[in-house]
N, C-alpha and C positions, 0 to 999 in steps of 0.2 A: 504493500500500500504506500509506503514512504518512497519507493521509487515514481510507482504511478504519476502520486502527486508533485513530485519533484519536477517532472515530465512536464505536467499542464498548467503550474505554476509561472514556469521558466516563460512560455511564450507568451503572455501577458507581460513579463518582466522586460523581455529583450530591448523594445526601444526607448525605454527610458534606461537602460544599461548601454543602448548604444549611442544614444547622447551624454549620457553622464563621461563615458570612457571616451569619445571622441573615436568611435570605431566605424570603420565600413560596414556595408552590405555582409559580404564574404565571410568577415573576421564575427561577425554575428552569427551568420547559420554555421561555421566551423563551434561556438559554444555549445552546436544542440548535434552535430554531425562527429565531431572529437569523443562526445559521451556515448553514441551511437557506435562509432567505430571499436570500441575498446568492448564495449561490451558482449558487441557479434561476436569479435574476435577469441574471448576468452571464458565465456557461460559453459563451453563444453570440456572446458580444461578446468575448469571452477567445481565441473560435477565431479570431473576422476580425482580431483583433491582431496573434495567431499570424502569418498568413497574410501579414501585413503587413512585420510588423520580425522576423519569425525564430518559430517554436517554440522553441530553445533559450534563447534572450534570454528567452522569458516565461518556462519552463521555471524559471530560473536566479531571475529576479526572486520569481517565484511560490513559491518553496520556501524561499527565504532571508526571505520577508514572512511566513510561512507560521512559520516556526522564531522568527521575532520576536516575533507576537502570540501563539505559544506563553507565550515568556519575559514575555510584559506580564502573561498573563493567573494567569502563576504569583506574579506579585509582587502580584497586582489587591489595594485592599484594603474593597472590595466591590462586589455583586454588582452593580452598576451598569457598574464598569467591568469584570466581566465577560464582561456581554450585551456591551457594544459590540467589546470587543478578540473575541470570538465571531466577530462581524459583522463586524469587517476580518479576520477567518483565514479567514472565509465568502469573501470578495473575491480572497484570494490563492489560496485550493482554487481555487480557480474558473480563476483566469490558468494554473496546474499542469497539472491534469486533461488539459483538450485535447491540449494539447503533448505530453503521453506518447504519444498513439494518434497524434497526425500523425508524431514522432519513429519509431516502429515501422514507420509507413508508406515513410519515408523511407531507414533502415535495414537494411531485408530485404525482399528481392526478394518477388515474388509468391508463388511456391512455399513458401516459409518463413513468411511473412507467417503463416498458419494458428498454425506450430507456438507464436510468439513471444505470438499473444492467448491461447492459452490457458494461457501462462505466467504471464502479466499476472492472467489469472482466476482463476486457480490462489493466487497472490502473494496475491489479495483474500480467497477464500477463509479463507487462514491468519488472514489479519490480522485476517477478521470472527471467525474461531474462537478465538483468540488473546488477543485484547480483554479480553472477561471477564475470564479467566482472569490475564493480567498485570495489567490494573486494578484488581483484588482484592486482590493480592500491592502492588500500589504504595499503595493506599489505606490496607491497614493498617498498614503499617510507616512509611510515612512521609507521610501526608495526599491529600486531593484532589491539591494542586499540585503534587506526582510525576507526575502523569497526562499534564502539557504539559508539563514537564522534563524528558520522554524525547523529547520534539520535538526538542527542539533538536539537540541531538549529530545526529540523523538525520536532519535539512536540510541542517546546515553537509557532514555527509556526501555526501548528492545532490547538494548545488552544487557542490562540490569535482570529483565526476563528471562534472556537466556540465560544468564547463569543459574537465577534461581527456580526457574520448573526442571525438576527430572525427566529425563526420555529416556527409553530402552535404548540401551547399545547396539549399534548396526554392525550385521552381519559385516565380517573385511572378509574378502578375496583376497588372494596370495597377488601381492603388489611390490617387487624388489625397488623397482626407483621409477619415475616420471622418464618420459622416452621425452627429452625436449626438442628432438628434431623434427619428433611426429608433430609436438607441438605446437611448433614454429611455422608448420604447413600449413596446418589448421586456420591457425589465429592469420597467417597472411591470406590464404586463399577467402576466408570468410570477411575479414577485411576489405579486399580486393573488390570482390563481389558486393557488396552494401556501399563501396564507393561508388562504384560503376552504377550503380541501379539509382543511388541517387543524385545522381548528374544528367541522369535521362531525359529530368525535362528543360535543361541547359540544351545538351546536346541531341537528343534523339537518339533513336535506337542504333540509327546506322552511322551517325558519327563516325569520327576517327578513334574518339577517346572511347565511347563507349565499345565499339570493337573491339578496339587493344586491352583494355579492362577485361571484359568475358573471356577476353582470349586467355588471357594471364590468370585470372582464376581456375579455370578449367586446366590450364597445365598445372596447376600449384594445389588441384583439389587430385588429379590424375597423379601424382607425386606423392601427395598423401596414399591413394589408394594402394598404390605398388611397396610402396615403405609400411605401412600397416600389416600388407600380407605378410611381412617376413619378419615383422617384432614380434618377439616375444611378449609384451607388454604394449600392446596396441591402445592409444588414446581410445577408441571405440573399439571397445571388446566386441568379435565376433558375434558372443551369444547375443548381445546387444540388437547388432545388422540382422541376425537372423530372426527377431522376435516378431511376427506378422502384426498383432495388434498394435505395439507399437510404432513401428514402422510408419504402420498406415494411419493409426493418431499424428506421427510428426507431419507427413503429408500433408491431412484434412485440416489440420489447424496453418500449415505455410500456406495453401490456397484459401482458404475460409478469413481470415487475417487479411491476406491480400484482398481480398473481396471488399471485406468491409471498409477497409481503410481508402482502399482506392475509390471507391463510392462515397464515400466522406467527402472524400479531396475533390469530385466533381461537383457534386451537391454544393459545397459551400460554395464553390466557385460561379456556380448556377444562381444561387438565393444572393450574393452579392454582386454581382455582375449583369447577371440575367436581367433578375428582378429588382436591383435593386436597394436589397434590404439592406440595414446599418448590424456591424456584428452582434449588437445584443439580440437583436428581433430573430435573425440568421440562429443562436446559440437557444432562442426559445424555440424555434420552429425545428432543430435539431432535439430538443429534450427527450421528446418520448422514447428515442432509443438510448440513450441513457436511463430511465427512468425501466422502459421493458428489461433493460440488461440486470439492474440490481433486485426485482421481484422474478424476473424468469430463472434468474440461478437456481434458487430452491425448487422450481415446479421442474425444471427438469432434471434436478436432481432425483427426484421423487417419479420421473421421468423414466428415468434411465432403471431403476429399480424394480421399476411392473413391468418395462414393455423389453428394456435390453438397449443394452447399448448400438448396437446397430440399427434397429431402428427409432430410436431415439433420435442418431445423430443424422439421420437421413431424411429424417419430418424437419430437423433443424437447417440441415444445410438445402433442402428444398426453400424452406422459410428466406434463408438468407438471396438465393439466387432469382427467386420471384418479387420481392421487395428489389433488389436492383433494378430487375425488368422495369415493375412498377417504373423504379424513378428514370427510367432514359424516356418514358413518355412523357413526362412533365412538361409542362407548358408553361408561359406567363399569364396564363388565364387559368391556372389551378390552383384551388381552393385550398385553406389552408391545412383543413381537415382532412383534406387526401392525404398533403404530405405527411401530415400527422401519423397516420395508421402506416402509411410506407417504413413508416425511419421505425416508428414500434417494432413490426414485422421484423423489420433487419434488425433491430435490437435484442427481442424473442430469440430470432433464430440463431443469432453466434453466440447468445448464452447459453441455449443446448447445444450446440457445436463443441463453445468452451468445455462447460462442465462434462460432459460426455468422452469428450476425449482425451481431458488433461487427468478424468479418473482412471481413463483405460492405461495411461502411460503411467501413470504412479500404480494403478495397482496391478499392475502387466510385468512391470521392472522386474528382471532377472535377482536375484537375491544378493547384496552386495554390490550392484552397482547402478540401485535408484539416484544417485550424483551424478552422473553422466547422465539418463536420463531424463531429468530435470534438465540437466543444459543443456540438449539438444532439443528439449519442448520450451526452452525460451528461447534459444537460438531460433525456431520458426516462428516464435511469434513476434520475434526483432527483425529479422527477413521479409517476412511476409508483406506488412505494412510497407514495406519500400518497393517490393516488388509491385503490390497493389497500386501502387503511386507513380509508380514508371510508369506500367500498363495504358494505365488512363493517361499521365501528360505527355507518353508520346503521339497519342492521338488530338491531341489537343492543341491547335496550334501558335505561334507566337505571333504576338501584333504589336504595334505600337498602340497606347491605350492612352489615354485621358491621365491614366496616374502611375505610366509607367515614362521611360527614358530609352534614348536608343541603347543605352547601356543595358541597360532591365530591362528589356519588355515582358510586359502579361501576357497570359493563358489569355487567348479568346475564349468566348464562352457565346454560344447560343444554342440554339433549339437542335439542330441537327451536329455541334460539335459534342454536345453533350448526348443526347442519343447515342452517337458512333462510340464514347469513352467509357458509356456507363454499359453498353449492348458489349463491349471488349472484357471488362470488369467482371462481368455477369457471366461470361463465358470462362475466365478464369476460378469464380466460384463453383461453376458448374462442375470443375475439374475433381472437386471433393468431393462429387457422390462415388467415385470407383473406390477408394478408398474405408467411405462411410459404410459400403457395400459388402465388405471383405473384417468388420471389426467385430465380436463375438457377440454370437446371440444373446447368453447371459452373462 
């Protein structure tokens, strides 16, 4: 939750941080792209740590690094050592993250296992709806650097917790040392790739940059696979690769993610451009999917418990891919209560999506290495959303705008650019019923 909120906090924060520091455009979206990069890069090496020296111990390190580079970045005294203290709070999100969902695993039995993620999805939901909202109220009363001064008190918080609740000891598998070269493949290639994806709507798909990017990941993920076959000690343990339901949980959540986020990014672009609106009206006319997301956790929780997870997640990710449809027919003559039930819909359904497949992958995990795990089911839900967002702004195309610069220019946005991005989107979420199709009956 303290990451969430950290997340949607920050962008409310940005241009009063980017007047106060005296920074550019670039040196701004590097504050929210430095956190991002660090984090792809090292969520799946954060879970074999996990799995290694404790979930708790990273847990403990990870929130207490976490509430530090908060405090660095509130004192920073410019945007220099903004980006970087970004980049090491991107490193300790990153050690955090897994550890909650192997923790939950370890926690509550199977039966309960359900109720407790979609508590957890629930908890994110608020913080993403929250965000705004608090960061508005901190930003104007007392500057950007409120924004990471509320970290703190609620690190030192969590750690305090962690040390004092008891957890069962997690199973260790036989683990002689950390393979850092496998490592190093990893955290480049996934880097690599989240770079590349979100320069998309700079450059387009077919760019030069965006080429040589795919290309270089793909040889630096192809380098991983061949050095994995032959360690002993593989970052992604075999049993791991081979587990169906999970597998096909990391899938359904990288396109289902993408789906939503990349429909987010039109829509708004649509509700301010399109139509118009001013961001508050745009962030009410968005609510209900917020609002579906934090009461839908629990009903498909409950969900998934009568009917099964497969088809649980396949009424969800149906929910999800018909709610896009819905929005690429939107018009400027559509009522507010249409969009209303659209964004619910898409709200509903990636919270049975969520909850349905982030129980199959915590409670699917091979015994001894729910830490890896974990960081590969946040690694797709840090992935996803960028890939979603390519998706859509490369179909999107550039114009010179009324409140853009031939330096900047804005997304076009109308009636048929938005159909073509959100009809793209919609076919990307579609991609997660094979998936949803293949995950266990009960």
């Amino acid at each position: 939750m303290i990451v969430a909120l950290d997340g949607t906090v920050l962008l409310v924060a940005q241009p009063d941080l980017q007047r106060d520091l005296g920074a550019d455009v670039t040196q701004v979206q590097w504050t929210s792209t430095g956190y991002l990069l660090a984090v792809a890069a090292f969520l799946v090496i954060a879970g074999r740590l996990g799995d290694r020296y404790g979930h708790k111990r990273l847990l403990f390190i990870g929130v207490l690094g976490f509430g530090a580079a908060s405090a660095g970045i509130s004192l920073a005294p410019g945007v220099g050592w903004v980006i970087g203290l970004r980049a090491a709070q991107g490193v300790f999100g990153a050690l955090l993250q897994p550890a909650t969902l192997a923790l939950l695993r370890l926690v509550y039995p199977a039966d309960r296992l359900g109720t407790a993620v979609a508590a957890r999805t629930s908890a994110i939901g608020v913080a993403a709806g929250a965000g705004p909202v608090l960061g508005g109220v901190l930003v104007a009363h007392w500057g950007w650097r409120a924004v990471f001064l509320i970290n703190i008190p609620a690190a030192l918080a969590i750690a305090a917790l962690t040390l004092a609740v008891r957890t069962p000891v997690s199973p260790r598998t036989a683990f002689r040392r950390f393979d850092l070269a496998a490592g190093a493949l990893l955290a480049a290639a996934l880097a690599v790739l989240v770079h590349t994806l979100a320069g998309v709507p700079d450059h387009g798909w077919t760019g030069v940059r965006t080429v040589l990017g795919l290309v270089t990941a793909v040889v630096f993920a192809a380098g991983l696979v061949v050095y994995e076959r032959r360690s002993a000690q593989p970052v992604v343990p075999a049993v791991v690769t081979r587990s169906v339901p999970v597998m096909a949980s990391m899938a359904l959540l990288l396109v289902t993610s993408g789906g939503m986020f990349g429909a987010l990014f039109v829509a708004t672009f649509f509700l301010q451009q399109g139509l118009g609106l001013d961001p508050l009206t745009t962030g009410l006319r968005v609510l209900p999917l917020t609002v579906l997301m934090v009461v839908g956790a629990p009903a498909a929780a409950a969900g998934a418990r009568r009917f099964g997870p497969r088809r649980t997640a396949v009424a969800g990710q149906a929910g999800v891919v018909l709610a896009i449809i819905g929005l690429s027919r939107l018009s400027p003559d559509s009522a507010w209560p249409e969009t209303g039930v659209l964004f619910a819909v898409l709200g509903a359904g990636f919270a049975t999506v969520m909850v349905t497949a982030t129980g199959t992958v915590v409670g699917d995990a091979p015994p001894g290495h729910a830490g890896v795990v974990g960081g590969l089911k946040q690694t797709a839900m840090n992935v996803g959303p960028t890939l979603g967002i390519a998706v859509a702004a490369g179909l999107m195309p550039l114009t010179s705008s009324a409140v853009a610069t031939p330096a900047e220019p804005a997304l076009a946005m109308s009636g048929p650019a938005m159909g073509q991005a959100l009809m793209a989107v919609a076919a990307l979420a579609a991609l997660g019923l094979a998936p949803a199709l293949v995950l266990p009956r009960r």
